[in-house]
PyMOL Python script that loads the backbone (N, CA, C, O; Angstrom):
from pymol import cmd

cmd.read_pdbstr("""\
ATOM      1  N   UNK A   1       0.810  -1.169   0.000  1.00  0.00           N
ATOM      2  CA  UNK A   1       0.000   0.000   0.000  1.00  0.00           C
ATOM      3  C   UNK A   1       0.874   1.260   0.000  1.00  0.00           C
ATOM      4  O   UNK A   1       0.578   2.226  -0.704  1.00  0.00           O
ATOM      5  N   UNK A   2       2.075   1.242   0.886  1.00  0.00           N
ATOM      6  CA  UNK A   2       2.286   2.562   0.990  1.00  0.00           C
ATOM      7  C   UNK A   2       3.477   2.514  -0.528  1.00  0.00           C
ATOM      8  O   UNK A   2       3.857   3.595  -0.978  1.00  0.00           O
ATOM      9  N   UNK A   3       3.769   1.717  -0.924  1.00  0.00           N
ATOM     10  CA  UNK A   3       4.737   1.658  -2.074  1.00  0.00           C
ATOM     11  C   UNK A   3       3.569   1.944  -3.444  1.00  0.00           C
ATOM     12  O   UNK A   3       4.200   2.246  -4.457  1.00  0.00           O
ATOM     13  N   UNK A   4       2.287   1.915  -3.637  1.00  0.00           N
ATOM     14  CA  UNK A   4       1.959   2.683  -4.498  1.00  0.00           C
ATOM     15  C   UNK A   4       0.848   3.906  -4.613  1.00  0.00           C
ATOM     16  O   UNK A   4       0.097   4.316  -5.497  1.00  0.00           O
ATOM     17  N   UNK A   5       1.201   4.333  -3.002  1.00  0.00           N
ATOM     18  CA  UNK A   5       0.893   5.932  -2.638  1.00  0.00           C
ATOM     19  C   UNK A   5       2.062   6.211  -2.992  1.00  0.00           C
ATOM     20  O   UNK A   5       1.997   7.133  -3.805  1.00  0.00           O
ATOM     21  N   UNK A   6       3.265   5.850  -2.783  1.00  0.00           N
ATOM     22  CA  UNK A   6       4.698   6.921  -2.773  1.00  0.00           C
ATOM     23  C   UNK A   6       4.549   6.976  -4.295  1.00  0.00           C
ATOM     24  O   UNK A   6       4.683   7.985  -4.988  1.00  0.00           O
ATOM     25  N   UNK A   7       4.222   5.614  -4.754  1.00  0.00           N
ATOM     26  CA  UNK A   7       4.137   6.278  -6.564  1.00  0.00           C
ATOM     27  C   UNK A   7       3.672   7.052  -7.084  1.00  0.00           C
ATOM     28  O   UNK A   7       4.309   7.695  -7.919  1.00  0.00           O
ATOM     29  N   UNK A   8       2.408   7.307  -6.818  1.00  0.00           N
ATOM     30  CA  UNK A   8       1.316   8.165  -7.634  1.00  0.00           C
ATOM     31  C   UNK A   8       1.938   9.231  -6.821  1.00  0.00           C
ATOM     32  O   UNK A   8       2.155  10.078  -7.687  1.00  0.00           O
ATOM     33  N   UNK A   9       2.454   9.831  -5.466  1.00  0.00           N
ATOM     34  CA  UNK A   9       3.087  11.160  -5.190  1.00  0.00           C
ATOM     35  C   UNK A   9       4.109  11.489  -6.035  1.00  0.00           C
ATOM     36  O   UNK A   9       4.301  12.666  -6.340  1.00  0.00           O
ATOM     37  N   UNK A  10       4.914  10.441  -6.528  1.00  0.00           N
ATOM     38  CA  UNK A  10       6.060  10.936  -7.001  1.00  0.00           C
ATOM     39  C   UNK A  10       5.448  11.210  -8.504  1.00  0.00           C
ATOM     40  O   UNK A  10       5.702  12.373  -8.815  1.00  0.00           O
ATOM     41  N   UNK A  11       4.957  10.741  -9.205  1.00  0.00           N
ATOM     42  CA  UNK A  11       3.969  11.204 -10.409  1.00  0.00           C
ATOM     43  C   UNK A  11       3.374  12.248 -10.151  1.00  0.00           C
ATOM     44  O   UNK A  11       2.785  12.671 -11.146  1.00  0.00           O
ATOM     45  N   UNK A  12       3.225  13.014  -9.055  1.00  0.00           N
ATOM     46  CA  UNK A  12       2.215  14.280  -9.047  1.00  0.00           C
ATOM     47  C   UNK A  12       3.257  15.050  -8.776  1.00  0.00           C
ATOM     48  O   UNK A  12       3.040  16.240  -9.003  1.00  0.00           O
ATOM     49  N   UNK A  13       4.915  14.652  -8.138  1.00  0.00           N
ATOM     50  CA  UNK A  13       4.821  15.547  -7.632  1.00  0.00           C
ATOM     51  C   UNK A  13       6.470  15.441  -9.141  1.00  0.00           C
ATOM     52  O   UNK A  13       7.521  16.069  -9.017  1.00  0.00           O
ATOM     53  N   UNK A  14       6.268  14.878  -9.857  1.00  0.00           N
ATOM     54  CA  UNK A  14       7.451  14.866 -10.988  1.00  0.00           C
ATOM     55  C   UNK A  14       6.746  16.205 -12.297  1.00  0.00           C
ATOM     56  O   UNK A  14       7.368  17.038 -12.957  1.00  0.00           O
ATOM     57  N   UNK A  15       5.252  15.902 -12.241  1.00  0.00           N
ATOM     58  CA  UNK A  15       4.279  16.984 -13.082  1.00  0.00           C
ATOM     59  C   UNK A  15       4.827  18.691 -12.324  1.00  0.00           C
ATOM     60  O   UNK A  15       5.235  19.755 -12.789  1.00  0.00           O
ATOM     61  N   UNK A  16       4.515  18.103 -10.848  1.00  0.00           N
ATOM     62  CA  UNK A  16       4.651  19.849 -10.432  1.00  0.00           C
ATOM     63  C   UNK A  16       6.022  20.755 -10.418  1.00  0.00           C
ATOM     64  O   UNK A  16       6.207  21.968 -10.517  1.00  0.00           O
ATOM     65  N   UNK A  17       6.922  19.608 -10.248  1.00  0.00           N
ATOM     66  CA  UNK A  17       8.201  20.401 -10.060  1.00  0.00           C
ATOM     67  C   UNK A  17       8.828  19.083 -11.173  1.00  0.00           C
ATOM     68  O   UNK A  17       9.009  17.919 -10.816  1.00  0.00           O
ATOM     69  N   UNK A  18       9.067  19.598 -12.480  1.00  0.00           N
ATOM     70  CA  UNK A  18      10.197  18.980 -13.566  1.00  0.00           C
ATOM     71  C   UNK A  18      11.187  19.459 -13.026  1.00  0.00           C
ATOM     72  O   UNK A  18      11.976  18.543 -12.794  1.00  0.00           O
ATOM     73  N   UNK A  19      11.704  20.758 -12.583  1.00  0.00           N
ATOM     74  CA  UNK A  19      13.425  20.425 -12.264  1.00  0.00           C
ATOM     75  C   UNK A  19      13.663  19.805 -11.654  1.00  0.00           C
ATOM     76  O   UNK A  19      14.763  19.404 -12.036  1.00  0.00           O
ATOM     77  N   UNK A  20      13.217  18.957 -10.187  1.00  0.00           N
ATOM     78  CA  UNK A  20      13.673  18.061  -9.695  1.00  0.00           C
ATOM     79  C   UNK A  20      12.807  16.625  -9.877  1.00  0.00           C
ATOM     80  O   UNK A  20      12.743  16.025  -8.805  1.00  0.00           O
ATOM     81  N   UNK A  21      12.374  16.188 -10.584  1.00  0.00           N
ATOM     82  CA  UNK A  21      11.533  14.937 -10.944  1.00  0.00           C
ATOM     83  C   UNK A  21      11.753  14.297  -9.715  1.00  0.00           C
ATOM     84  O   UNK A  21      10.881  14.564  -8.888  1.00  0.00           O
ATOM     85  N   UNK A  22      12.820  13.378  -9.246  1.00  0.00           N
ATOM     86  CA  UNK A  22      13.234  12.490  -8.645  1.00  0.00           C
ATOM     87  C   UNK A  22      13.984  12.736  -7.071  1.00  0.00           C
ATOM     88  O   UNK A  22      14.689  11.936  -6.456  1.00  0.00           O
ATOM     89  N   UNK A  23      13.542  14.204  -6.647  1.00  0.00           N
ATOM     90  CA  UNK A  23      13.883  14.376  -5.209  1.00  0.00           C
ATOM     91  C   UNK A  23      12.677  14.660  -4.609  1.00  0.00           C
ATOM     92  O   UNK A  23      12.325  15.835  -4.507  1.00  0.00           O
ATOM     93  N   UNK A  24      11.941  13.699  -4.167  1.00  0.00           N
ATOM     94  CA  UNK A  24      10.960  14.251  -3.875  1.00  0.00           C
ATOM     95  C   UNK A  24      10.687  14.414  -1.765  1.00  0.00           C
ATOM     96  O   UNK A  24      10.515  13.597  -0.860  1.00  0.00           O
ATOM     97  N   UNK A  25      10.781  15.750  -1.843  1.00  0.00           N
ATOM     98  CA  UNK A  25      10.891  15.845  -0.099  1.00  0.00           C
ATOM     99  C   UNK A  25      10.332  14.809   0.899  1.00  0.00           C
ATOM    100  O   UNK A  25       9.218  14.604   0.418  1.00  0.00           O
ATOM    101  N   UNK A  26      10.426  14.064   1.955  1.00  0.00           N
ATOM    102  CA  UNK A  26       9.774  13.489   2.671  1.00  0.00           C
ATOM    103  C   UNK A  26       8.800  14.083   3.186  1.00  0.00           C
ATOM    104  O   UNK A  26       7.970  13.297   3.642  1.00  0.00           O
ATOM    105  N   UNK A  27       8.468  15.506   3.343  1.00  0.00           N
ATOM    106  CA  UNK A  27       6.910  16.060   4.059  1.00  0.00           C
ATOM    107  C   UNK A  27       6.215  15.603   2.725  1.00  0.00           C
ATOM    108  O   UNK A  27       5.615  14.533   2.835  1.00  0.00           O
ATOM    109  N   UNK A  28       6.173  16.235   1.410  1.00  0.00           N
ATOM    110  CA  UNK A  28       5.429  15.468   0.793  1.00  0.00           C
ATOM    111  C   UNK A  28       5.064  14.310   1.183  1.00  0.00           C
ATOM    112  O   UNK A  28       3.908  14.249   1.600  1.00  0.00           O
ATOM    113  N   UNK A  29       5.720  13.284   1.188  1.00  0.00           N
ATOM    114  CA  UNK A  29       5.006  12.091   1.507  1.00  0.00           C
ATOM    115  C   UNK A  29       4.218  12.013   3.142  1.00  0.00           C
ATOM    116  O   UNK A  29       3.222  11.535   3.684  1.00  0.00           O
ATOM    117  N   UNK A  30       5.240  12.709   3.403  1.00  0.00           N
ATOM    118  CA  UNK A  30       4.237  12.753   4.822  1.00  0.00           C
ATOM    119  C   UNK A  30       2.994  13.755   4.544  1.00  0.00           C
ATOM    120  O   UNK A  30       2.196  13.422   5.420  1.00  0.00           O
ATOM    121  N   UNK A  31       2.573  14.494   4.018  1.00  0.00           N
ATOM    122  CA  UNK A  31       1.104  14.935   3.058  1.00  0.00           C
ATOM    123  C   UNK A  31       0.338  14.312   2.635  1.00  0.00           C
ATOM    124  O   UNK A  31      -0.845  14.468   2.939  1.00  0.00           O
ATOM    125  N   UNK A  32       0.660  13.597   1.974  1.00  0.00           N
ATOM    126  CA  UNK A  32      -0.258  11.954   1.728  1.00  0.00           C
ATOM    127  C   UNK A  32      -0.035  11.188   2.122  1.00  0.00           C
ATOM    128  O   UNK A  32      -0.402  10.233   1.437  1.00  0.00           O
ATOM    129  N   UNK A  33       0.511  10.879   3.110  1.00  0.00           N
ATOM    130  CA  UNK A  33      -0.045  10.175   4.227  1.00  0.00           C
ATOM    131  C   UNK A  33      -1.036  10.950   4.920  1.00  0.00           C
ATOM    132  O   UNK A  33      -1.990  10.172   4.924  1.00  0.00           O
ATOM    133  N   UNK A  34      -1.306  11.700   5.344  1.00  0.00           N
ATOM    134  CA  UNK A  34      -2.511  12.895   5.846  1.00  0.00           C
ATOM    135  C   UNK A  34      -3.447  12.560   5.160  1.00  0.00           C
ATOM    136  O   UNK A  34      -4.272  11.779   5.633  1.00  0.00           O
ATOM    137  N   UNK A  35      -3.594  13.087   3.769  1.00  0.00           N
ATOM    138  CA  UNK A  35      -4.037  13.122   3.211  1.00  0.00           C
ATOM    139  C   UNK A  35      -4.858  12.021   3.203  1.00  0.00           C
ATOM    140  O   UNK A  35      -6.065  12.206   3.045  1.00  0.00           O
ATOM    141  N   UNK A  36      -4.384  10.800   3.357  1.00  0.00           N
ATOM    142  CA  UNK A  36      -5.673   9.184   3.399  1.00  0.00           C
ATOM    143  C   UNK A  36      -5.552   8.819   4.826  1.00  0.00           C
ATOM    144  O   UNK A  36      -5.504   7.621   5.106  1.00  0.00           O
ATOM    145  N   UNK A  37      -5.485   9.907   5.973  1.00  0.00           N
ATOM    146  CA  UNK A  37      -6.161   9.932   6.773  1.00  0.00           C
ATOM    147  C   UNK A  37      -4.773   8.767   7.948  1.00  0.00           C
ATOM    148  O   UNK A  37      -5.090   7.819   8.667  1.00  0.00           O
ATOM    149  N   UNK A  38      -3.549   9.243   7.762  1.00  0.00           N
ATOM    150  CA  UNK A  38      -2.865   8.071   8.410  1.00  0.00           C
ATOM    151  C   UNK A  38      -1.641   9.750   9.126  1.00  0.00           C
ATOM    152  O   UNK A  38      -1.132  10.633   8.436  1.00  0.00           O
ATOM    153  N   UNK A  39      -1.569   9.566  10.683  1.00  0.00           N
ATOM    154  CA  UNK A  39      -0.671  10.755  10.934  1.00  0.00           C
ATOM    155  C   UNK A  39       0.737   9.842  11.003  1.00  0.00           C
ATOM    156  O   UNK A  39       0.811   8.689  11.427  1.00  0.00           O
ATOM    157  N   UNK A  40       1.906  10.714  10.442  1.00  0.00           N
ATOM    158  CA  UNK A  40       2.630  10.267  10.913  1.00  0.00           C
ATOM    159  C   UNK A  40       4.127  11.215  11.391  1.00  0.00           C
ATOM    160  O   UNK A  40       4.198  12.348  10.913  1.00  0.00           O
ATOM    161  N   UNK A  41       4.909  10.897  12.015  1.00  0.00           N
ATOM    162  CA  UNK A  41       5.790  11.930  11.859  1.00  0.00           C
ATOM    163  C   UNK A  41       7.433  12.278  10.980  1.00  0.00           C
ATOM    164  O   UNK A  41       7.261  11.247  10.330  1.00  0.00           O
ATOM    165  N   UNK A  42       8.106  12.543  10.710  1.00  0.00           N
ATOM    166  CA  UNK A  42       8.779  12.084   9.243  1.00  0.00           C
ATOM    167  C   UNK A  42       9.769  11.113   9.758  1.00  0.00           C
ATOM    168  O   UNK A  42       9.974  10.205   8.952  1.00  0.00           O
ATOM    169  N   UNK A  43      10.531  11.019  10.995  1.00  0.00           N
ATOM    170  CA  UNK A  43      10.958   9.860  11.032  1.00  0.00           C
ATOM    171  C   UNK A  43      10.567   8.506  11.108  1.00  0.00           C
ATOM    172  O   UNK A  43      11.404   7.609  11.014  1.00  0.00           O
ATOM    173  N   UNK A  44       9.277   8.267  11.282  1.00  0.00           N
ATOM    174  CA  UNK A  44       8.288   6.785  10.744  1.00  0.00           C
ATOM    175  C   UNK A  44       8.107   6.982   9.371  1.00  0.00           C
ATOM    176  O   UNK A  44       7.851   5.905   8.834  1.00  0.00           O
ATOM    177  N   UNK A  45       8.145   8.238   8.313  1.00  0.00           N
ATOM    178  CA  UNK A  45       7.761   8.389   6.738  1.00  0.00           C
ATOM    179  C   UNK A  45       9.650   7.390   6.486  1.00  0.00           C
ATOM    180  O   UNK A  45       9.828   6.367   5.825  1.00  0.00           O
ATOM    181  N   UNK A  46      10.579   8.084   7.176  1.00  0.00           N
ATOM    182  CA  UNK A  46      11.666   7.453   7.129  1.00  0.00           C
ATOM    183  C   UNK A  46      11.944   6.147   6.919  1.00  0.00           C
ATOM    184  O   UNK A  46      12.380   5.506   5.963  1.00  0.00           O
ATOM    185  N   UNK A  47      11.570   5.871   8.105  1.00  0.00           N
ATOM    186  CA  UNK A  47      11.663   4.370   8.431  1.00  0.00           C
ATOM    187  C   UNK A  47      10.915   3.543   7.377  1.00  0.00           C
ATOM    188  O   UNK A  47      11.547   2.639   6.830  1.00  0.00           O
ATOM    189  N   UNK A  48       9.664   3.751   7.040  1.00  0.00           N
ATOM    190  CA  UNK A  48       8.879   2.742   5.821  1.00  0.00           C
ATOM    191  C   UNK A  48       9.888   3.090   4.812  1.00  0.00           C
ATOM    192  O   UNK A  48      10.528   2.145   4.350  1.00  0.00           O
ATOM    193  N   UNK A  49      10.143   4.256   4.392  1.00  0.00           N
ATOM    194  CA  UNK A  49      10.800   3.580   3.299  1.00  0.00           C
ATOM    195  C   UNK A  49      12.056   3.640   3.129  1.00  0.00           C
ATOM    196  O   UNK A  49      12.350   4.024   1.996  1.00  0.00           O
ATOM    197  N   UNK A  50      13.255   3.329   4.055  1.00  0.00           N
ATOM    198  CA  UNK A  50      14.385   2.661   4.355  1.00  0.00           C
ATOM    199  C   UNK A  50      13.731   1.068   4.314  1.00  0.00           C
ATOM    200  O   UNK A  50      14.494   0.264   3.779  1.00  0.00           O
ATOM    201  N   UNK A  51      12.362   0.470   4.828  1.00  0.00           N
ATOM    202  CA  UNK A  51      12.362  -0.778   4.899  1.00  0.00           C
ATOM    203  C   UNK A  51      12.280  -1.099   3.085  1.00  0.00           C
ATOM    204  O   UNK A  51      13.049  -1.796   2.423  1.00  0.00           O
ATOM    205  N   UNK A  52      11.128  -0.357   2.640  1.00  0.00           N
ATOM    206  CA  UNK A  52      10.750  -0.345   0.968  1.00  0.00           C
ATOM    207  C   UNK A  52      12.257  -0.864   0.114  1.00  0.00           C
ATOM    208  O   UNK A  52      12.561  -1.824  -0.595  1.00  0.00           O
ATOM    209  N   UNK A  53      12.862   0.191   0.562  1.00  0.00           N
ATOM    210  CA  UNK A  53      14.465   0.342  -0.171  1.00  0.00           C
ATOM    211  C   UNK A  53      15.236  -0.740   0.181  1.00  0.00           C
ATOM    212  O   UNK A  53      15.944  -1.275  -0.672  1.00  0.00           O
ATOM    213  N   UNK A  54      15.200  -1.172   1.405  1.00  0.00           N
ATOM    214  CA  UNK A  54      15.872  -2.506   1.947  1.00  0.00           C
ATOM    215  C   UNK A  54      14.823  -3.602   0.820  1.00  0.00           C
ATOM    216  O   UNK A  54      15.407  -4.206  -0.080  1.00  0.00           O
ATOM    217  N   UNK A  55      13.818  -3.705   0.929  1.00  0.00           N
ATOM    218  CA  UNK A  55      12.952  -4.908   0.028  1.00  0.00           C
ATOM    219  C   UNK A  55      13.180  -4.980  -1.460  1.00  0.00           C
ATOM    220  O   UNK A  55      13.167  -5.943  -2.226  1.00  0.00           O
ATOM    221  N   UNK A  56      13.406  -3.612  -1.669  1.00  0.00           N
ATOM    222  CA  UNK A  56      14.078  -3.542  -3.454  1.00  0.00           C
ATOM    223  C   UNK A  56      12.712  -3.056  -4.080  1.00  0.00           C
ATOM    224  O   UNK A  56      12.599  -2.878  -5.293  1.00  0.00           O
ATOM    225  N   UNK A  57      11.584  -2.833  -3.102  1.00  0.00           N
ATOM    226  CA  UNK A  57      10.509  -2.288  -3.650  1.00  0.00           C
ATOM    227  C   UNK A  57      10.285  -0.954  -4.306  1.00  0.00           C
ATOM    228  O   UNK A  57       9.278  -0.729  -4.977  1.00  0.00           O
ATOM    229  N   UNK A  58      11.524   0.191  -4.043  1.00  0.00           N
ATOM    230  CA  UNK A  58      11.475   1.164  -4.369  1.00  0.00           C
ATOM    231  C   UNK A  58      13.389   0.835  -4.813  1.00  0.00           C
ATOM    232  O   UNK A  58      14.117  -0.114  -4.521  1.00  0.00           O
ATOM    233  N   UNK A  59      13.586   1.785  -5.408  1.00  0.00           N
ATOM    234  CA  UNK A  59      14.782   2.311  -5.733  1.00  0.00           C
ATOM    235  C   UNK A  59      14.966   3.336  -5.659  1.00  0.00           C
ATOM    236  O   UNK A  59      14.166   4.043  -6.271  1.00  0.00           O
ATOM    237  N   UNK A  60      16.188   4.104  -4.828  1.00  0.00           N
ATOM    238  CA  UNK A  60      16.968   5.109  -4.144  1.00  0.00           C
ATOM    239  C   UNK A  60      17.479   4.873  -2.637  1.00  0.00           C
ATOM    240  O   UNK A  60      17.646   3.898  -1.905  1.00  0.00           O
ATOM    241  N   UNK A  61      17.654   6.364  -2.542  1.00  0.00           N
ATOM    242  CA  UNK A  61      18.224   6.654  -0.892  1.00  0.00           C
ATOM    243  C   UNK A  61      17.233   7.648  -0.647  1.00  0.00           C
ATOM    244  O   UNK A  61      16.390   8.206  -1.349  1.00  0.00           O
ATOM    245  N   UNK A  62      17.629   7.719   0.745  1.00  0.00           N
ATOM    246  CA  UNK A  62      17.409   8.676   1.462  1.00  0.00           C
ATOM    247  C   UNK A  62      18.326  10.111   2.115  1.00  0.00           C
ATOM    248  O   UNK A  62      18.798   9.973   3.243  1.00  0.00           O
ATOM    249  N   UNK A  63      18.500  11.155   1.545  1.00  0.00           N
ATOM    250  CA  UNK A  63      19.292  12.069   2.104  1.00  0.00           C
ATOM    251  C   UNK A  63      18.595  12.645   3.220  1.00  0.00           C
ATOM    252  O   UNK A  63      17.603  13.367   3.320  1.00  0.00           O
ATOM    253  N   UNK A  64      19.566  12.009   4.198  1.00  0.00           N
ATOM    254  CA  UNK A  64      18.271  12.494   5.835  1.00  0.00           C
ATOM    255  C   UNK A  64      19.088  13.693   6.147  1.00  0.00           C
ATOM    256  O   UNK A  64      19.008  13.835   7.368  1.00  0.00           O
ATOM    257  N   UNK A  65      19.777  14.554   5.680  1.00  0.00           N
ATOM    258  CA  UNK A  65      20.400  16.248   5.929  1.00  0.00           C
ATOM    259  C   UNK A  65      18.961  17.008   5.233  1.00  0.00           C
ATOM    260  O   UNK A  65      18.123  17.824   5.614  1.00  0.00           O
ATOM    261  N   UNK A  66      19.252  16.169   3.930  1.00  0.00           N
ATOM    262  CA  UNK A  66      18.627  16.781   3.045  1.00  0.00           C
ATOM    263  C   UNK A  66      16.369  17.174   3.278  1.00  0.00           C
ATOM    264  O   UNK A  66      15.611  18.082   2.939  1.00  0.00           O
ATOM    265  N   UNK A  67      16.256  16.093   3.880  1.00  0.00           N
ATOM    266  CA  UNK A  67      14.870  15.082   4.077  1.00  0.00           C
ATOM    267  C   UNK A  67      14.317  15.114   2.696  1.00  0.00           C
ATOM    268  O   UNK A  67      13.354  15.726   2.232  1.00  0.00           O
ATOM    269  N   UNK A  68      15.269  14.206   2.103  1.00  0.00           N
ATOM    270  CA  UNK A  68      14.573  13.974   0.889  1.00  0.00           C
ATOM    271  C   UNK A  68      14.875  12.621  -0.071  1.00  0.00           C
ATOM    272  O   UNK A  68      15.953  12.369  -0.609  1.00  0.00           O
ATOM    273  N   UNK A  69      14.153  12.149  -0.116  1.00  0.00           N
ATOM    274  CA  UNK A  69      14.010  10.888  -1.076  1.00  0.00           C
ATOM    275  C   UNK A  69      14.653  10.815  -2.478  1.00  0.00           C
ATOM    276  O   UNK A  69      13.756  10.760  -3.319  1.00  0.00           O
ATOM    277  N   UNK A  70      15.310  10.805  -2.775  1.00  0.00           N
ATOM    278  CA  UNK A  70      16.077  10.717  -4.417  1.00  0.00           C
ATOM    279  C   UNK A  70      16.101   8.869  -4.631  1.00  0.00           C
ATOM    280  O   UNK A  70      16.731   7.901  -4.204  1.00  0.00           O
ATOM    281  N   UNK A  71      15.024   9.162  -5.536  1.00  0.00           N
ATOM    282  CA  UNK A  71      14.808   7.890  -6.820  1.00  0.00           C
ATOM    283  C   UNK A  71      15.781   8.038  -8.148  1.00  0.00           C
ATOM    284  O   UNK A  71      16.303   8.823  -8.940  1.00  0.00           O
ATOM    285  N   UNK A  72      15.605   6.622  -7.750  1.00  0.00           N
ATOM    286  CA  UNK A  72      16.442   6.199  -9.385  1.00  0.00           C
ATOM    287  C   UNK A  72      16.010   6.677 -10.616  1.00  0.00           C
ATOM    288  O   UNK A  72      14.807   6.469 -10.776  1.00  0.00           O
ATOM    289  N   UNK A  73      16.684   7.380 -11.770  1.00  0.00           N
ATOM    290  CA  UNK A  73      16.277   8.004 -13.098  1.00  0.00           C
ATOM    291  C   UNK A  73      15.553   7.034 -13.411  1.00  0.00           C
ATOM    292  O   UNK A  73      14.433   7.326 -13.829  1.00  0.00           O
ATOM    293  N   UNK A  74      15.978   5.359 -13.309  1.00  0.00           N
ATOM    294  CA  UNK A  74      15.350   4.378 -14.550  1.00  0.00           C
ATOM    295  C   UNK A  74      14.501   3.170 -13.435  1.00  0.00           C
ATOM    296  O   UNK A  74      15.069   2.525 -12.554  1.00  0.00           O
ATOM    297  N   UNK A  75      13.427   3.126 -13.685  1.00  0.00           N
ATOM    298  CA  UNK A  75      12.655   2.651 -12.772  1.00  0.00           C
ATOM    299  C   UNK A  75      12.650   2.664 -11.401  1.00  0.00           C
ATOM    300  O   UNK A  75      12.713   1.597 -10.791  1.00  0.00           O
ATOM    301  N   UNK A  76      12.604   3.392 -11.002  1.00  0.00           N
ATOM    302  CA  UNK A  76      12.203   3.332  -9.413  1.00  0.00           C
ATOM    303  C   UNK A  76      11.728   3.107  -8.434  1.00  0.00           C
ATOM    304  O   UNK A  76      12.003   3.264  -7.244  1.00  0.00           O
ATOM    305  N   UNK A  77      10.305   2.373  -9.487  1.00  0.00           N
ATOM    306  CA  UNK A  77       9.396   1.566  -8.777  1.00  0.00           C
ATOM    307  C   UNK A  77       9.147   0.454  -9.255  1.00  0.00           C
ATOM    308  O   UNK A  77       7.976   0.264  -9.582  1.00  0.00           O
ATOM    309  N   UNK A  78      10.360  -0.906  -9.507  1.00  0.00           N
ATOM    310  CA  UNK A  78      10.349  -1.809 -10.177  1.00  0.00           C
ATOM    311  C   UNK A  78       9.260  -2.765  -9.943  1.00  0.00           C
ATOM    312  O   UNK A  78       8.765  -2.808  -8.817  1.00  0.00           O
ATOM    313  N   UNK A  79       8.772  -3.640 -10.997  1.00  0.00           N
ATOM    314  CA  UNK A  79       7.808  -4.611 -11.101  1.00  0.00           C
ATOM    315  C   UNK A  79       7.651  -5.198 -10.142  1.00  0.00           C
ATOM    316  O   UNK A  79       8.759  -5.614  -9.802  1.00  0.00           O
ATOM    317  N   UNK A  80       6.252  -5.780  -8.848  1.00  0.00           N
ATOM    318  CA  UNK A  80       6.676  -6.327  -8.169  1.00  0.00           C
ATOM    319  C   UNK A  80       7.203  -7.700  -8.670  1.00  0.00           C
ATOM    320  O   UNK A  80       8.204  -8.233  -8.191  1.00  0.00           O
ATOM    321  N   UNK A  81       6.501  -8.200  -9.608  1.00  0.00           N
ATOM    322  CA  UNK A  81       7.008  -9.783  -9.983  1.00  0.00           C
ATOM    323  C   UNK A  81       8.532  -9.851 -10.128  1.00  0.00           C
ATOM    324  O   UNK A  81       9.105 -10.886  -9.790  1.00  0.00           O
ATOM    325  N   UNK A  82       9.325  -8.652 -10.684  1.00  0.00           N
ATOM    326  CA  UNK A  82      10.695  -8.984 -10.467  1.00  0.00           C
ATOM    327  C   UNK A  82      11.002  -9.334  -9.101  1.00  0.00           C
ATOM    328  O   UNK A  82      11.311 -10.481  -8.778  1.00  0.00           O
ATOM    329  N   UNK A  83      10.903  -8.116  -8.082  1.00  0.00           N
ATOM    330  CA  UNK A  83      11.243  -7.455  -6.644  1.00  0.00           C
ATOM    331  C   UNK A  83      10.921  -8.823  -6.216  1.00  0.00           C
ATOM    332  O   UNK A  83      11.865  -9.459  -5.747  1.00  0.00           O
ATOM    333  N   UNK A  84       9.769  -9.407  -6.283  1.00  0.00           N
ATOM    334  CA  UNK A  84       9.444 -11.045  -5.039  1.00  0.00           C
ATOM    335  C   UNK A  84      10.370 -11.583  -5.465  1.00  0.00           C
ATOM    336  O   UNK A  84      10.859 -12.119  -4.472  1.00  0.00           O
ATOM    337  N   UNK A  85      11.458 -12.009  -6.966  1.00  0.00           N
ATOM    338  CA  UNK A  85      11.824 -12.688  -6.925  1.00  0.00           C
ATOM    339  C   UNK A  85      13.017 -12.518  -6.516  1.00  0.00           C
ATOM    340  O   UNK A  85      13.438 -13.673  -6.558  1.00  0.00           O
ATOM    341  N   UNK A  86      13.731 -11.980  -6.204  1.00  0.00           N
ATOM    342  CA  UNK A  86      14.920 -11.117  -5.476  1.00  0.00           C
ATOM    343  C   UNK A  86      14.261 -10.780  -4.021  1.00  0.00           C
ATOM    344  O   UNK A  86      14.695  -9.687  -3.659  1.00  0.00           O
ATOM    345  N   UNK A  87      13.777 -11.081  -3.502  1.00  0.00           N
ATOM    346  CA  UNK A  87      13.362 -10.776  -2.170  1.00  0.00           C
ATOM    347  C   UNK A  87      14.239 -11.134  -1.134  1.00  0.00           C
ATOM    348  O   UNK A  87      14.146 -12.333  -0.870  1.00  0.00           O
ATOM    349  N   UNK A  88      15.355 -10.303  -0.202  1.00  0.00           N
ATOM    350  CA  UNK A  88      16.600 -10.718   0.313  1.00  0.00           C
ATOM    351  C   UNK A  88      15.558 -11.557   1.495  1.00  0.00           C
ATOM    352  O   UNK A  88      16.015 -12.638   1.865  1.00  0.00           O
ATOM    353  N   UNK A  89      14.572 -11.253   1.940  1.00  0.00           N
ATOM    354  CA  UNK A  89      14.488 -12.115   3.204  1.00  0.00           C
ATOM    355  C   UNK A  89      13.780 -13.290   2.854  1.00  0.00           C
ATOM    356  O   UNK A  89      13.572 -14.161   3.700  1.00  0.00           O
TER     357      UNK A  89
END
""", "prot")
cmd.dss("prot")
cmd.show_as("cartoon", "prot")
cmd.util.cbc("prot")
cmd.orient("prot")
């Protein structure tokens, strides 16, 4: 669930700001999370997706100076049928 809310944010939020497509701030996501009614505070927005990124469900880092999420140019939100099959745990 929360791996294809972070998608459709990063699709809204790649439309609103083209110069940075692929940095997309962590309050954003912590916004939608609000937004469908879930509070959270940005070090739990953190933590899910350090786990996401650990699962291979998302692709990037996290710049925690920065609080911001930087995705991969070339898929970033790979297939899950690949991702299960590479599943480290």
């Amino acid at each position: 669930m929360y791996r294809t809310l972070f998608r459709k944010i990063h699709n809204t939020h790649k439309a609103l700001e083209p110069g940075k497509p692929f940095q997309v701030p962590l309050g954003t996501l912590q916004a939608g999370l609000a937004w469908m009614g879930v509070e959270m505070d940005l070090d739990e927005v953190e933590c899910i997706l350090v786990n996401l990124i650990f699962r291979k469900y998302v692709k990037g880092y996290i710049s925690h100076k920065s609080r911001v999420l930087v995705l991969s140019k070339q898929e970033p939100f790979p297939k899950l049928s690949s991702v299960l099959l590479n599943d480290p745990s």
